[in-house]
N, C-alpha and C positions, 0 to 999 in steps of 0.2 A: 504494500500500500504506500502509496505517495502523497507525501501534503504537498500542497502548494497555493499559493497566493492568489485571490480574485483576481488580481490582474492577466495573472498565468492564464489563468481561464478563460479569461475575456479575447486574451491576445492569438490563444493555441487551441481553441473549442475545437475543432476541426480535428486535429491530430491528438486532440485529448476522448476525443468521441471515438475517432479510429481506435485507439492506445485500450479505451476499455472493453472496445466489441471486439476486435481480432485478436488483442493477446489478454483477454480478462483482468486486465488491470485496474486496481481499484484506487481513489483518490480522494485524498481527505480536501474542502476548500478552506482554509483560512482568511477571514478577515480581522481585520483590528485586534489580530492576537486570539481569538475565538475560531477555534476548528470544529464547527455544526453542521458542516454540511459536508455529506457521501456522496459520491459517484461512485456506481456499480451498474454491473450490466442487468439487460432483464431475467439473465439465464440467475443471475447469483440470488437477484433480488425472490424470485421463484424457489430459488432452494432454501433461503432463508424461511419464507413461508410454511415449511415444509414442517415433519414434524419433530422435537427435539432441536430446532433450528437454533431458538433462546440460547441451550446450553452451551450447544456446539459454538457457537461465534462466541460467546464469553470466554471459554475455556480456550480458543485459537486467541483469542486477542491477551488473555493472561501470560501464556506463553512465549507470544511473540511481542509484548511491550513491559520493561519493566521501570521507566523512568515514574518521579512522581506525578507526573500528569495522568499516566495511565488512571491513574484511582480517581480522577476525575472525568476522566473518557469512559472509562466501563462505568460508573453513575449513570453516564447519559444515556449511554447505550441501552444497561439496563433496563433504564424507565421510558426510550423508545420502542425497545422489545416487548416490554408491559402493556404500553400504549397501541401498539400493531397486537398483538393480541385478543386484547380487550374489543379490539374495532372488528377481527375476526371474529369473535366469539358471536358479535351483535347484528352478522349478516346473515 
């Protein structure tokens, strides 16, 4: 996974949209210091839905990040995972 900068985004959409659909590459956007926002493809965003999907992406992301932000990034995550859920649950 790659952070990068709204402007990165702005400038390289193009080759950032190839970058995620041909080699599955996934990207974090930051701005003003705030990393809220994912790019992933539709195939990923599908398996996430899946079942066990919560655990699984916690447990890859515990593993592969262990700076102190991480314990602020899985927070979020967590409670987006909760929140996709919850909206599954209600359809």
């Amino acid at each position: 996974m790659k952070t990068i900068p709204i402007s990165d985004l702005r400038k390289n959409i193009r080759e950032i949209y190839d970058d995620v659909y041909s080699n599955d590459q996934n990207y974090i956007i930051s701005r003003n210091g705030n990393e809220d926002v994912v790019i992933i493809s539709k195939d990923m965003y599908l398996k996430l839905l899946g079942d066990n999907s919560e655990e699984k992406l916690i447990e890859e992301i515990k593993q592969k990040k262990t700076s102190d932000t991480t314990e602020r990034r899985l927070a979020r995550i967590e409670a987006y995972m909760v929140k996709i859920s919850e909206i599954m649950e209600n359809k």
